[in-house]
C-alpha positions in Angstrom: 50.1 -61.7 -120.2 51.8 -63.1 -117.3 55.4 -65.4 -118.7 55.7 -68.7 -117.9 59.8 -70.2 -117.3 60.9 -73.7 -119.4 61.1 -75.4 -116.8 57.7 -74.9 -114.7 56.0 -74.7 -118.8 58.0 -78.6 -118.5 56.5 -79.6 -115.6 53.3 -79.0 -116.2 53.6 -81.0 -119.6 54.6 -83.9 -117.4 51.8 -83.5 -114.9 49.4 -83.3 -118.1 51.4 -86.5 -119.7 51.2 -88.2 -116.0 47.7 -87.7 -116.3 46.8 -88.4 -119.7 49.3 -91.8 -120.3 46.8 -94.6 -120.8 50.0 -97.0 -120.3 50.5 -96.5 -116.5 49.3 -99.6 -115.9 52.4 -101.6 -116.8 53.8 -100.0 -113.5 52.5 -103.4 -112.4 56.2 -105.1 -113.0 54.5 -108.8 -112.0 51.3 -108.4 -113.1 49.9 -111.5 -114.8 48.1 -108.5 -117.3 50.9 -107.0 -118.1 52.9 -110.3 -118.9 50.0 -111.1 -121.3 50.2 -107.5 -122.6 54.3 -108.4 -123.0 53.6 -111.5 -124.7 51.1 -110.2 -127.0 53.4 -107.2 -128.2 56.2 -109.7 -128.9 54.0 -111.7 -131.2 53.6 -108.7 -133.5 56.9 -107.8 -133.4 58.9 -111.3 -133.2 58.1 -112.6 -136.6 58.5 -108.9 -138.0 62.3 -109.0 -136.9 63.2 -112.9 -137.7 62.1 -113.0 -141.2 65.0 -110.1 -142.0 68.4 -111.5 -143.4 70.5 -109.1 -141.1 68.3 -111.1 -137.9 69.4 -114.3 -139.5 73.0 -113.4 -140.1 73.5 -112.1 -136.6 72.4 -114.6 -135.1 74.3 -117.5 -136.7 77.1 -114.8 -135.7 76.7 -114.2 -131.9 75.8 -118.1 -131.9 79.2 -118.8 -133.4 81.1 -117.0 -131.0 79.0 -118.2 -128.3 79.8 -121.4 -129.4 83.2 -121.5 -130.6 85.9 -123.9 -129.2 88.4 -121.1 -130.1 88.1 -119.4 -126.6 90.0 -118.7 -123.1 87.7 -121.1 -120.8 87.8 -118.5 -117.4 88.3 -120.0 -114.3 87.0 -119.8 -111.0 89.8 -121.0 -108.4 88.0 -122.8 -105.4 90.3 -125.4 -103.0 92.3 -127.1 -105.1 90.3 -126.9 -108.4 89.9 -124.3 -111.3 85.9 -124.4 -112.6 84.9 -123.4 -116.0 81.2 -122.7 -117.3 81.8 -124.1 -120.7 78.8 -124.3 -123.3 79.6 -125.8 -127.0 77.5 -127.5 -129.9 77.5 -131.0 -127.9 76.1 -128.9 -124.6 74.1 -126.7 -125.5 72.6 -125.8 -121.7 76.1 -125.6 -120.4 78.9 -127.8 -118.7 80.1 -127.2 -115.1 83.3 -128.8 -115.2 87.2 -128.2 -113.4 90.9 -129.2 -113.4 93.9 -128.6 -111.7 96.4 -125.3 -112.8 98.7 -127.9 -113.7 96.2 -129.4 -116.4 94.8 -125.9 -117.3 98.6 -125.0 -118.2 98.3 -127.5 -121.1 97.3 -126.8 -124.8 94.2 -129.1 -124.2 93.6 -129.6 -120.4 91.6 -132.7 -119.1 88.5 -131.5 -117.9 86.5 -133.2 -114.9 82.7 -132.8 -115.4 80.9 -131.7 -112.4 77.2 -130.6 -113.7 75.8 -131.3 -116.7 72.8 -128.5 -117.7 72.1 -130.3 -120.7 70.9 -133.3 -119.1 69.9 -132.3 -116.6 66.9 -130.2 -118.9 66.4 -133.6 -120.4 65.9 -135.3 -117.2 63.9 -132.8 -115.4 62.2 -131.7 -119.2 63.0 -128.0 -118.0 65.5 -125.8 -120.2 67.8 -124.9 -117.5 70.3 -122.5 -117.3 73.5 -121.8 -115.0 73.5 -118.6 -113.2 75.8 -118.7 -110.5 77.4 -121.0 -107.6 78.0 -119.5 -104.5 80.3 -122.3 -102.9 80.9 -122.1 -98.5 83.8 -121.0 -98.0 87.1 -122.4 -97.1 86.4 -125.8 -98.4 84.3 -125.2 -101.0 82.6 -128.6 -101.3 78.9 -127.4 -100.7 77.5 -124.9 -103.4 74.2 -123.3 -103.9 73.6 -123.4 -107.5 71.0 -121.3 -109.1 69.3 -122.3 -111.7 67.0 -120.4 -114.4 63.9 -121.4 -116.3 65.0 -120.4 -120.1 67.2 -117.6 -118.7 65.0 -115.9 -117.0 65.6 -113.5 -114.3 63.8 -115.9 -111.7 66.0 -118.7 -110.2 65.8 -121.9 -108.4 68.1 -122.7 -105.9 69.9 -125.9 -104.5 72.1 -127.0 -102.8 74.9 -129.4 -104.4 78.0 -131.2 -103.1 80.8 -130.8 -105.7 82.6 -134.0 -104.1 79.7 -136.5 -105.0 78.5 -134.4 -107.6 75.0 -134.7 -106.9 72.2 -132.1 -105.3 71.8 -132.9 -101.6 69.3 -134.4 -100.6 66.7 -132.7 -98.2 69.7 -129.7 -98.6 68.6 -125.9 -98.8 65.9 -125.4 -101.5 64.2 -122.1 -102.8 61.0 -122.4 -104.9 62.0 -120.5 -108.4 61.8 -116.5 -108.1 63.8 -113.4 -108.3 66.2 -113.9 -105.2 69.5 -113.6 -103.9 71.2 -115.8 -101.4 74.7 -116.0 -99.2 76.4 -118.7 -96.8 76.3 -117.1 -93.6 78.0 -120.2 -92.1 77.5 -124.3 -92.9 73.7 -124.3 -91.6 72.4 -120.6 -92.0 71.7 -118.7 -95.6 71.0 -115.6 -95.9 68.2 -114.8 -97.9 66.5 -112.0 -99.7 63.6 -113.1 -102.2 59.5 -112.7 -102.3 58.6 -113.9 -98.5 54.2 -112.8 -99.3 52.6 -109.5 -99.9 54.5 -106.0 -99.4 58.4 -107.7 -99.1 58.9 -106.9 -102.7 60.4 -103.2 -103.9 58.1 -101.5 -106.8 60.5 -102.5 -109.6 59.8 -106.5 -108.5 63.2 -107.4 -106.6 63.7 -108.5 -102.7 63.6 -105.4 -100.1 63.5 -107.8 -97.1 66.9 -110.2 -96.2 66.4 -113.2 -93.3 68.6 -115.6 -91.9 67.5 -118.9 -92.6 68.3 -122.1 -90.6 69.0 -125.6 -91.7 65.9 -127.9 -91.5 63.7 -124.9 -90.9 60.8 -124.2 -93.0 61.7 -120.7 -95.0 58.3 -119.3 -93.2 60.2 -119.4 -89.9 63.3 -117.0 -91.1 64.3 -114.2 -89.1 64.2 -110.9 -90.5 67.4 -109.1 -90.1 66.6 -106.1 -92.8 63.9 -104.3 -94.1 64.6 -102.5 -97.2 62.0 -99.3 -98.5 59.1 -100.4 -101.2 60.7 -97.4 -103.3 63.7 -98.9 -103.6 64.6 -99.3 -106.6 66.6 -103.0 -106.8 67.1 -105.1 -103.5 68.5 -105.6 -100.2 71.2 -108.3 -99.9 73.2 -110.2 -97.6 76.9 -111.1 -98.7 80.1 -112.5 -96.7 83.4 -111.9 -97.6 86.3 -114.1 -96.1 90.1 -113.8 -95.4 91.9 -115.5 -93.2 91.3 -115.5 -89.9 88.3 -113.5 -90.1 84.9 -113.2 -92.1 82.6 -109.7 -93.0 79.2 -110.1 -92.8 77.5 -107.6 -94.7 74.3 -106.3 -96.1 73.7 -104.1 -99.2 70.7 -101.5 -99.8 70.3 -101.0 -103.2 68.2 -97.3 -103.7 69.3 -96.7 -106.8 71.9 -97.2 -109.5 75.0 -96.8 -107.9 73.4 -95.8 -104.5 72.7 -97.2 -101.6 73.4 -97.9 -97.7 76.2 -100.5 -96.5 76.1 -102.5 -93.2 78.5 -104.7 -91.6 78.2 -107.0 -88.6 80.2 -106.1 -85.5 79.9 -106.6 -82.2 76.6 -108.8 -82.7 75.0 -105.5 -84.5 74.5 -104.5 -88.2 76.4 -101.1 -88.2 75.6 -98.9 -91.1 78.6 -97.5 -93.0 78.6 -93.8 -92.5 80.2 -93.0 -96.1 78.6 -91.7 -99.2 75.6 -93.3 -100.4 77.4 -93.0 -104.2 80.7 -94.9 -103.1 81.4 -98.3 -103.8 82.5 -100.2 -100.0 84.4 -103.5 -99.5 86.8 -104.4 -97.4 90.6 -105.7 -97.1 92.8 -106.8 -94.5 91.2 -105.3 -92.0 90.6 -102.3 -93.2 87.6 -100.2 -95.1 88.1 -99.1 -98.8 86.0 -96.6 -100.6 85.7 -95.7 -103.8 84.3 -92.2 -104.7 81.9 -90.6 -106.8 81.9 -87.3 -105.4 84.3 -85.6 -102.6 84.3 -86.3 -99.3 85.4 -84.8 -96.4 85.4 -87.3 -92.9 87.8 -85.6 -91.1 90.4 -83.0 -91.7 91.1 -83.8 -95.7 89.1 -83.7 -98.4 89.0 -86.7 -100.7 88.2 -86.0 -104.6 85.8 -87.6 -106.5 87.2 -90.8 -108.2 89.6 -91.1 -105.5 90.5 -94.4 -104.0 91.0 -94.5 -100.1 91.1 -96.9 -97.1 91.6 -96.7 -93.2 91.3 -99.2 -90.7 87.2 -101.1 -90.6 87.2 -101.3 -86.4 88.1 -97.5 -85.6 86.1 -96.8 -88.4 82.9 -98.2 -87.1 84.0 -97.2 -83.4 83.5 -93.3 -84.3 87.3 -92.9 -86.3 87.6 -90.8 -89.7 91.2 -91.5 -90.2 91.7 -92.3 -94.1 94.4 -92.9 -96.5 94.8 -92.1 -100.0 95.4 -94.6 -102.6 94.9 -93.2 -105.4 93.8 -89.7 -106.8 92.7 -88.8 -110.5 94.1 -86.4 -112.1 93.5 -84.4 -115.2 94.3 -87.1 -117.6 94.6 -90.0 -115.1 91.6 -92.3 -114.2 90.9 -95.8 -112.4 89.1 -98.2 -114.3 89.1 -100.7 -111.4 91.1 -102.0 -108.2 91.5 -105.7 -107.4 92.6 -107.2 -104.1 94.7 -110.1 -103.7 95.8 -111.9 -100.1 98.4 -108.8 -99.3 97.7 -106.5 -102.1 95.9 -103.9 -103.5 96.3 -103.8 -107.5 95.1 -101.0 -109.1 94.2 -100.6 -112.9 94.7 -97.3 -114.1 94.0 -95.6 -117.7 96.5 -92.8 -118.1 95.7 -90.9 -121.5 93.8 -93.6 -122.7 96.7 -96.1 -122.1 97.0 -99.2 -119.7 98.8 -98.6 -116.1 99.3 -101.2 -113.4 100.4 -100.1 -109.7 100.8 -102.8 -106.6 100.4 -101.5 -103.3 101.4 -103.9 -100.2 100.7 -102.1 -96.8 104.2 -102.4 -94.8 105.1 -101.1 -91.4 101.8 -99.1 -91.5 102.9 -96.7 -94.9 101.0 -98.0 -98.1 104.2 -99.0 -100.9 103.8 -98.9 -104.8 105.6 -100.3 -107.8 104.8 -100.0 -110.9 103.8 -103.6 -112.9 105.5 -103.2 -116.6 102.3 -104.1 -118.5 101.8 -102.8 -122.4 100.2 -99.8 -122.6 99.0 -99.6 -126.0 96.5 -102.5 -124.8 93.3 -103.0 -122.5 94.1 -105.2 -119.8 91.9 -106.9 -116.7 93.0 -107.7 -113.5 91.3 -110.0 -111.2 92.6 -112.7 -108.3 93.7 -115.7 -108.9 92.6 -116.8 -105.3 92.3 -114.0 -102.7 92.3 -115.7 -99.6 96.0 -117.8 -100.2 97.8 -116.1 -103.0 99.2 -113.1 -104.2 99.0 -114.2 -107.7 96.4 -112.7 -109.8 95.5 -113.4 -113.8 96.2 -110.3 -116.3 94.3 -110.3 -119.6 95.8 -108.1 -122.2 94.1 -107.4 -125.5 96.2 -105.2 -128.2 94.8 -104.0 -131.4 97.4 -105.8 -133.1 97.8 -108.9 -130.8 95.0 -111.3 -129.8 93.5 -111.4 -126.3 96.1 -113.4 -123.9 95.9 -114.7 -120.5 98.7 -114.5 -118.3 99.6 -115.5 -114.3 101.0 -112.8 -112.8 103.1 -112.8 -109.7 102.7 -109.9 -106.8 106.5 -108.4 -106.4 107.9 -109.0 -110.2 106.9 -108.5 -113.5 107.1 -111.6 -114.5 104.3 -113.5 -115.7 103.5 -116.9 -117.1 101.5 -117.1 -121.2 98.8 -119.9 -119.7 95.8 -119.0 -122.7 95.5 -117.1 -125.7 93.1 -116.7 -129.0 94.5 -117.2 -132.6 95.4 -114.3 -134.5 92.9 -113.5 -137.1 94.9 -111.4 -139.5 98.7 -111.2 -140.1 99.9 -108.3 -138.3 103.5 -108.9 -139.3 105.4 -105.2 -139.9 102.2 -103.2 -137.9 
């Protein structure tokens, strides 16, 4: 009798399954059947799941947290303001609200409401939630805010003034769907989102991105990218901003963690040649790229998990010229890299334990200090505003000291207490 191996024995199990599944069907991600079939399912399983006491208790739990006043409100620095997303028992759908970093120093800042979600859903008769803002960058005064139907993945966009508080009137407007949308300058979005039949990947998200103009109808959009239908999330259009100059740049999303990168020079969309695997962005003038698997542009070979940069214009004019900032090592990892105006801040985990290193490019050699943060702890890192300040917020939870938020400055190790939850247990002698 002639052997069969695993894995073609395997294969031919999936071909039979391929064949045989009477579910293929629900391929159909936006199929109105297949929302029905969705709907139906949850009717038979919804009632099942709420009438147990562990449903009941978790969710007075998670709804508790969600709602407690006993939190660290996180700010989003934009101009001269700090927003907060803030939901509690009196707003349910959610408070879009700032203050100044002299206010948010206080115990109790004064808080200046900007959008109200909950009355808004009671105006409009709509249960809207926030999703994002994407504010035009360097005043900040005109935001597109996206809004969602009952937190759903759809959104509807508008565009709102944050100085009169109020959506613009005949402003940009998108029709509610699963889209994604960028400030390419004060009267051109870029826009990726359902424009008709085929521009939609398999799994239901954008593949196509356009440029959109103010007071032209969406239909008349130029195309600038064409993602594949097999993709499996979207194509997007994103611009990053530092002084003096702006990168315009477009994402392909193939897969989880995988993908294509282009960036606009010279009038063109210039694909970065890199790994499809690494994470891209830029700083300063230069390209950084984060690895998931070695690499080898030029003469030196780059390890998997390394973190590198070298200059973006040589880069895209045919140079291979990289640097290394940082290099795992057999107990030595990144968790994550933040940029600030002038620095590079990189959060490391070295035997499980918190590390902090500042690099500031100088004279054209990359220099590092080491930030005294507390190692038994997690910490976070991320800018306090990238495009004017070196400063940059550190959060550092302890297993014996609540979460804390602190303003760090670049250069020292000092840092200023601004937030921090109560304990809840007395961890005197531990």
């Amino acid at each position: 009798m002639k052997k069969i191996s695993v894995a073609a024995t395997l294969l031919l199990c999936l071909s039979a399954s391929a064949q045989e599944d009477p579910y293929l069907w629900l391929e159909d991600v936006t199929g109105q059947k297949q929302f029905e079939w969705v709907k139906a399912q949850n009717a038979l399983t919804s009632p099942i799941l709420e009438a147990t006491p562990e449903f009941n208790q978790m969710r007075a739990r998670m709804l508790g947290i969600a709602t407690s006043r006993e939190r660290i409100p996180g700010v989003v620095k934009r101009g001269n303001f700090l927003y907060n997303y803030w939901q509690d028992a009196t707003t349910p759908r959610g408070l879009l609200r700032r203050t100044t970093l002299d206010e948010y120093r206080k115990m109790d800042p004064k808080w200046e409401p900007v959008l109200d979600f909950t009355r808004l859903s009671a105006d409009e008769k709509v249960d809207w939630a926030y999703r994002a803002a994407e504010c035009l960058y360097p005043e900040y005064r005109r935001c597109l805010i996206s809004l969602s139907r009952g937190g759903a993945d759809a959104v509807e966009i508008r565009e709102f003034d944050m100085a009169t508080k109020q959506f613009v009137k005949d402003g940009f407007r998108l029709a509610e769907g699963r889209q994604r949308v960028a400030w390419a300058d004060a009267d051109t979005l870029y826009v990726a989102r359902d424009f008709g039949t085929g521009s939609m990947t398999r799994s239901g998200f954008p593949r196509i991105l356009k440029a959109w103009k103010r007071g032209t109808p969406i239909a008349e959009a130029k195309t600038l990218f064409e993602g594949q239908t097999d993709d499996a999330f979207s194509s997007a259009g994103f611009v990053v901003n530092e002084p003096g100059r702006s990168y315009h740049q477009i994402r392909r999303e193939i897969g989880v963690r995988y993908g294509e990168n282009f960036i606009l020079h010279g009038g063109k969309w210039v694909m970065v040649d890199a790994p499809k695997d690494a994470d891209v962005s830029t700083f300063n003038g230069m390209l950084m790229l984060r690895l998931r698997s070695d690499w080898k542009p030029a003469a030196t070979v780059f390890r998997s998990g390394s973190l590198i940069a070298g200059d973006l214009d040589k880069f895209l004019a045919g140079g291979r010229d990289f640097e290394l900032l940082f290099e795992p090592g057999p107990r030595t990892s990144l968790r994550e890299y933040t940029v600030t105006k002038n620095l590079v801040l990189l959060e490391i985990l070295d035997n499980v334990k918190a590390r902090m290193t500042e690099l500031r490019r100088e004279g054209g050699q990359w220099k590092r200090r080491d930030v005294d943060v507390p190692r038994m702890a997690s910490i976070r890192i991320s800018a306090f505003d990238r495009t004017s300040s070196d400063d940059y917020w550190l959060t550092v939870t302890s297993f014996i000291e609540p979460t804390t938020l602190y303003l760090g400055q670049a250069g020292t190790d000092a840092r200023e207490k601004m937030k921090g939850l109560p304990a809840f247990f007395d961890a005197q002698g531990l």
